[in-house]
C-alpha positions in Angstrom: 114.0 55.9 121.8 112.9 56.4 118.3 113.4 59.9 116.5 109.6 61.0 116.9 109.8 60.6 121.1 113.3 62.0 121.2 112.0 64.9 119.3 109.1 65.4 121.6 111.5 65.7 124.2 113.0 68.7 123.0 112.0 72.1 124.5 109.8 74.6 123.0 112.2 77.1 123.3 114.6 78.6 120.0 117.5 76.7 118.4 119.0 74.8 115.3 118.9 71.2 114.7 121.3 69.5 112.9 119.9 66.3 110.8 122.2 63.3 110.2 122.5 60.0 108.0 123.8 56.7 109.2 127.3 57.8 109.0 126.6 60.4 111.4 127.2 62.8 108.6 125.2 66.1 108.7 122.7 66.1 105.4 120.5 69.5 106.6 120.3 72.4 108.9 117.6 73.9 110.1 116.4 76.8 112.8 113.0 77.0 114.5 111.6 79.3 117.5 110.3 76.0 118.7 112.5 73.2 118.4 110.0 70.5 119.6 107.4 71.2 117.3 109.5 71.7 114.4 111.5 68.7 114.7 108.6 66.7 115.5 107.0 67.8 111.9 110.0 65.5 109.8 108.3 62.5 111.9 104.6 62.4 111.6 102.2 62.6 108.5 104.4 63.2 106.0 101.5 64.0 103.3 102.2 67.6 103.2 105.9 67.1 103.3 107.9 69.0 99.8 109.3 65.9 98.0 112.6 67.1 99.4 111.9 66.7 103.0 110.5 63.1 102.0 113.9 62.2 100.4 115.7 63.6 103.0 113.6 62.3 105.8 114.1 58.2 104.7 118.2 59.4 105.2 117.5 60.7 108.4 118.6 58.1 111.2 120.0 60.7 114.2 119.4 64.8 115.3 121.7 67.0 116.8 120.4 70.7 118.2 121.3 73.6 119.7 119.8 75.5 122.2 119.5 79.6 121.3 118.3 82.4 123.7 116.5 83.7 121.0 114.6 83.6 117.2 117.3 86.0 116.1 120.2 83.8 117.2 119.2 80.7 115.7 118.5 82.3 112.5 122.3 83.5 112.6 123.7 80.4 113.5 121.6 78.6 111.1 123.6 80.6 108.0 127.3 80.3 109.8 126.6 76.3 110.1 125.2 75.9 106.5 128.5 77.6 105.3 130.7 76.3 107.7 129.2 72.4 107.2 127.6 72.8 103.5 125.0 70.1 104.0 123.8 68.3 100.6 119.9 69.2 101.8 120.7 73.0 102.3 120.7 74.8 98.8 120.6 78.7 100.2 123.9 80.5 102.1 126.0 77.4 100.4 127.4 78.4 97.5 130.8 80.2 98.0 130.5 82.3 94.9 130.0 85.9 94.8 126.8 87.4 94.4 126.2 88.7 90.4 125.3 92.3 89.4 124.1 93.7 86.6 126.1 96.4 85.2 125.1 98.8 81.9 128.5 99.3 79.9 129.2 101.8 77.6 130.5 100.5 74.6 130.6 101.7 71.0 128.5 104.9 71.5 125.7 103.1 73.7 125.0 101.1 76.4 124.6 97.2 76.9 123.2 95.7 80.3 125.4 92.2 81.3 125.0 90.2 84.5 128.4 89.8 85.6 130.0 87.9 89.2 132.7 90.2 89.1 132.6 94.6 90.0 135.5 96.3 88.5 136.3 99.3 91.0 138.0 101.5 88.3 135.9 101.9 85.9 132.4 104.0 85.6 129.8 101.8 84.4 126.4 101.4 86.2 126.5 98.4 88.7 123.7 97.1 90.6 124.1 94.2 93.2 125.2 91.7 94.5 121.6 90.1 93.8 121.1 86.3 96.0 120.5 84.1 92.2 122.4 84.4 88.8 119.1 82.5 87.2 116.8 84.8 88.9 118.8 87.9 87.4 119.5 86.5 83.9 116.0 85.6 84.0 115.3 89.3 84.3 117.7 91.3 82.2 116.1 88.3 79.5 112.7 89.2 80.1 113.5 92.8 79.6 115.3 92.6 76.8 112.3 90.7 75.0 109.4 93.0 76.5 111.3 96.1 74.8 112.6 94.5 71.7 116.0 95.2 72.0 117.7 92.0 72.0 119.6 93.0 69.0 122.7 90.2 67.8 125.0 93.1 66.5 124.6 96.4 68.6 127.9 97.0 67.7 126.7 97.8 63.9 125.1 101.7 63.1 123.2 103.4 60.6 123.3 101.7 56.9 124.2 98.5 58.1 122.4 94.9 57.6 119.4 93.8 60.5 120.1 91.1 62.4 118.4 88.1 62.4 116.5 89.3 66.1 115.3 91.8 63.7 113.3 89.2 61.6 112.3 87.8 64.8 110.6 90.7 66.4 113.5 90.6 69.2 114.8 93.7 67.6 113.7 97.4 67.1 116.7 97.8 64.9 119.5 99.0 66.8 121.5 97.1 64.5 121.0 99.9 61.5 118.7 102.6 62.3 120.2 105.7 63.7 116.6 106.3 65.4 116.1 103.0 66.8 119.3 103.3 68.6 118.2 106.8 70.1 114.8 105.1 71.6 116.8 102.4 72.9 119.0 104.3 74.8 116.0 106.3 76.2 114.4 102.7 77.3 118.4 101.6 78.8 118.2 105.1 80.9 115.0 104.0 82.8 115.7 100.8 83.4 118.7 102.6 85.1 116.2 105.0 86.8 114.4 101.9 88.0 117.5 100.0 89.7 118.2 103.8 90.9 115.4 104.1 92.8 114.4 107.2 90.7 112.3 105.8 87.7 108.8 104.2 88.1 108.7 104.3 83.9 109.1 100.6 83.4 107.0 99.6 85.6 104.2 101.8 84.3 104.8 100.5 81.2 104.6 97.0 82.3 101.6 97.6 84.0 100.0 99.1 81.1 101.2 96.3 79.1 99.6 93.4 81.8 96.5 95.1 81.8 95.8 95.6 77.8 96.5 92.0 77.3 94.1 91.0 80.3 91.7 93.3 78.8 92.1 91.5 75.4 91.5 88.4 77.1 95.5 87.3 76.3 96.0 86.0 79.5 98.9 84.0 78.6 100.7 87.7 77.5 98.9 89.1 81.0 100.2 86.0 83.3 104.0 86.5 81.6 104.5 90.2 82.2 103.0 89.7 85.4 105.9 87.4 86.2 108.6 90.0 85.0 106.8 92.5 87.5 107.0 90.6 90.1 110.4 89.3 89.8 111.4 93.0 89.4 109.8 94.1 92.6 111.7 90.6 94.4 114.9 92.0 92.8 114.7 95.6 93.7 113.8 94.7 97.3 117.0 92.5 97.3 119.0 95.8 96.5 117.0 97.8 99.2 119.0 94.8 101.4 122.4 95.8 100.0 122.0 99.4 100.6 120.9 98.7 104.5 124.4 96.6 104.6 126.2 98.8 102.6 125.2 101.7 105.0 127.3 100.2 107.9 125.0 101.4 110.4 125.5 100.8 114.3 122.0 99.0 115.1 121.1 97.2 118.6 118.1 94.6 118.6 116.8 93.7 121.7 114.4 90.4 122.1 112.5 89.5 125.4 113.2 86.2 127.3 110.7 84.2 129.2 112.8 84.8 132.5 111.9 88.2 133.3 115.3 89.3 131.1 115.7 91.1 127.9 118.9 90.1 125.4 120.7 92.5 123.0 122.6 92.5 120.5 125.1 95.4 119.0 125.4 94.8 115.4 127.2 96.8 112.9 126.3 96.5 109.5 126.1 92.6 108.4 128.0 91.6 112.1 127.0 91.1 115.4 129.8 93.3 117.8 128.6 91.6 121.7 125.2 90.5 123.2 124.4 91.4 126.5 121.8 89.9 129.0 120.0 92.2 131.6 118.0 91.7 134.6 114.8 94.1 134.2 115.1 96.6 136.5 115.9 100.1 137.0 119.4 99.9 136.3 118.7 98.6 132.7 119.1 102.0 130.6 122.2 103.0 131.9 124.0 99.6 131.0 122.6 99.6 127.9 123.9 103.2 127.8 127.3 101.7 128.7 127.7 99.1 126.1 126.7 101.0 123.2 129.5 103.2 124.1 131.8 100.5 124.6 130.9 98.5 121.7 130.0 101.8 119.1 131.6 104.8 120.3 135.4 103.1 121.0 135.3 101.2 117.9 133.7 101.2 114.4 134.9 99.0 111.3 134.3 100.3 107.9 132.7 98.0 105.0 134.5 98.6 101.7 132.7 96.5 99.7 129.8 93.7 100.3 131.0 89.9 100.6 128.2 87.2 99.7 128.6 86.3 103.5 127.8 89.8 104.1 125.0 90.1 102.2 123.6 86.4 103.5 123.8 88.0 107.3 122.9 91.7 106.3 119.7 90.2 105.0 118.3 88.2 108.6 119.4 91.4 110.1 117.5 93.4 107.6 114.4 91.0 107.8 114.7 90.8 111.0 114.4 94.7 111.7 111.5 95.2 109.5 109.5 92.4 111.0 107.4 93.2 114.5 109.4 90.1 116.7 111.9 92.5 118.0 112.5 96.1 119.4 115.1 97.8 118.0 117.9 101.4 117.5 119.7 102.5 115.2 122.7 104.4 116.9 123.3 107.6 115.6 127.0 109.0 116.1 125.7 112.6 116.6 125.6 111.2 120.1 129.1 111.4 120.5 128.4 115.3 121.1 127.6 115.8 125.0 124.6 118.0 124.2 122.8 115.0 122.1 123.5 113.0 125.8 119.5 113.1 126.5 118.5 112.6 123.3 120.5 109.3 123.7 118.9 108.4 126.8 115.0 109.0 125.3 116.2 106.7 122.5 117.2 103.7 125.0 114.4 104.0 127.0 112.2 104.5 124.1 113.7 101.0 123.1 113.6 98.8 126.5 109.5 100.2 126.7 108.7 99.3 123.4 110.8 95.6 124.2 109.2 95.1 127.4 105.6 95.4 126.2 106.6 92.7 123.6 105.2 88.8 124.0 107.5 86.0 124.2 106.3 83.8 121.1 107.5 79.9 121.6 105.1 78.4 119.5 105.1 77.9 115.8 
C-alpha cells in the first residue's frame, strides 16, 4: 500500500500524525480534526504545497497517527509531542528557551526600553511578557524607537553635552544634550508604557495619524511601513492578553460534543488540563459534572508563580480555543464554595451542557 491509499484509509475523525523518513525517524508533527483528509493533502497535487511541505514531503517514506476524541485534544498533544520529539520540520513550541519581555529600566534619570529573556523578581522596572518571537519583539521596540526618533547612542549624556551621531541621522531628538528633548522623550516612554498597560491608546493614534498623512501624500512606502508597526503592535499586545488569561490561573471546564450521542470535558486550570470525563447524555449529566468540578476544583487548586514558555505554548490553545465558537465552555468561580451560591452553580452547568448540546460535530476540514 502506497502512502496516498494508506492515508485514505484513515478515519475522518480528530488526531495527530506523525511523519517519518527512511530511518523511521520522526521529521514533523501535525494535528487535524480530520485525519484522512489532512493527511491525504501531503500526497496529491502538490502545486499549492509551501516550499516546505515540498521538501519535507520527498523525505516522507512512512506515517504514524493517533486517534483523539476531540479537536481540542489533538491540538494539545500536537504541542507535548513537538517538545517532547523536536522534529527538524516543526519550528513553533520547539525551542526550549524562555519567552523574551520587554522591560523599561530606569537608569540615569530616565528610562530605556530592552528586550531581555530573563525577569528579575526584585527589582521595579516595567516588564511586559513573555512574548512567542525575540525577532518579532526586537523588530518592534526597533520600529518604535525610529518612528519617535529616540534611538539616541548616548542617553546616558545630559544637558551641554555633544549629539550623537543618531542625532545627524535623524534617529535622535537629542536626548543626548538637550534638557527638553529628554523631558518629551520620557513623555513618549510613558505611553508606550500606557499601551503595553492596557491604559494608553496614544501611540496608536499617533501612528494612525502618521499612516494616513503619508497615504494622503501619496507616500505609500511611509503609509505601507507604519502600517506594519501597527499591526505587529496589535499581534503583540494580543499575545500579552494570552499571558494575562494564563497568568490568571482560572479553574475553566471546556466541553466538546462527540458523534456518539456523548459529550467530553475537560477541567483545566490555568495552562493544564486537571481530568477529562466522558458522559452519556442523559438526565444524570449535570450532577456528575457538578461532582467533578468539585473533585477536581474545590479539593485541589495549584498556584502559578510565574509563566514557563510551556505554559504559555498550552495557555495559548486553551485561550484560542475558548474564544473560538468549536466548544462550550465555564469558568468556575470559587464563590461557589459558599452553600448559598449552590444554584447559581447548578444554572451555570446546565447553562453549559445546553449550549454544548446544541453544538454540531464538525469532522470535515
Amino acid at each position: 500500500m502506497n502512502l496516498l491509499e494508506k492515508a485514505k484509509s484513515l478515519p475522518t475523525t480528530p488526531g495527530v500524525y506523525l511523519m517519518k523518513d527512511s530511518s523511521q525517524q520522526i521529521i514533523y508533527v501535525g494535528k487535524s480534526k480530520s485525519l484522512k483528509n489532512r493527511v491525504s493533502s501531503y500526497f496529491q497535487s502538490s502545486r499549492n504545497h509551501p516550499k516546505k511541505v515540498e521538501r519535507m514531503v520527498k523525505h516522507l517514506k512512512n506515517f504514524d497517527y493517533i486517534l483523539t476524541d476531540t479537536e481540542f485534544e489533538a491540538l494539545m498533544l500536537e504541542c507535548k509531542l513537538i517538545k517532547e520529539i523536536q522534529p527538524m520540520y516543526n519550528r513553533m513550541m520547539k525551542t526550549t528557551k524562555a519567552y523574551p519581555y520587554i522591560v523599561f529600566r530606569w537608569r540615569h534619570g530616565i528610562y530605556h526600553i530592552e528586550v531581555t529573556n530573563q525577569k528579575n523578581h526584585e527589582d521595579i522596572h516595567y516588564y511586559f511578557g513573555p512574548f512567542p518571537s525575540r525577532r518579532s519583539v526586537e523588530n518592534i521596540v526597533d520600529s518604535l524607537l525610529e518612528f519617535y526618533q529616540i534611538n539616541c547612542s548616548h542617553p546616558k549624556s545630559g544637558s551641554g553635552s555633544s549629539p550623537c551621531l543618531n542625532y545627524s541621522l535623524n534617529r535622535c531628538i537629542g536626548i543626548c544634550f538637550k534638557s527638553s528633548a529628554r523631558e518629551v522623550y520620557q513623555d513618549i516612554l510613558h505611553h508606550i508604557i500606557g499601551l503595553f498597560k492596557g491604559t494608553d491608546e496614544k501611540v496608536i493614534t499617533e501612528l494612525t495619524q502618521s499612516m494616513n498623512e503619508a497615504a494622503n501624500t501619496l507616500n505609500f512606502e511611509k503609509a505601507g511601513e507604519v502600517r506594519n508597526i501597527l499591526e505587529a503592535l496589535g499581534s503583540l499586545v494580543k499575545k500579552e492578553t494570552v499571558v494575562d488569561f494564563t497568568k490568571a490561573n482560572r479553574s475553566i471546564i471546556i466541553g466538546e460534543k462527540l458523534e456518539t450521542g456523548k459529550v467530553k470535558v475537560f477541567f483545566i486550570q490555568g495552562p493544564k488540563i486537571l481530568a477529562r470525563s466522558i458522559y452519556e447524555v442523559d438526565s444524570c449529566i449535570s450532577k456528575k459534572v457538578k461532582q467533578d468540578i468539585q473533585a477536581n476544583f474545590f479539593e485541589k487548586r495549584t498556584t502559578i508563580y510565574d509563566l514557563q514558555k510551556d505554559d504559555l505554548d498550552y495557555g495559548h490553545i486553551i485561550y484560542r480555543y475558548l474564544t473560538s465558537d468549536k466548544s462550550s465552555s465555564m469558568i468556575i468561580s470559587h464563590d461557589y464554595l459558599d452553600e448559598k451560591n449552590r444554584d447559581e452553580l447548578n444554572e451555570e452547568i446546565h447553562l453549559f451542557i445546553s449550549n454544548l448540546l446544541v453544538r454540531k460535530v464538525e469532522m470535515s476540514e
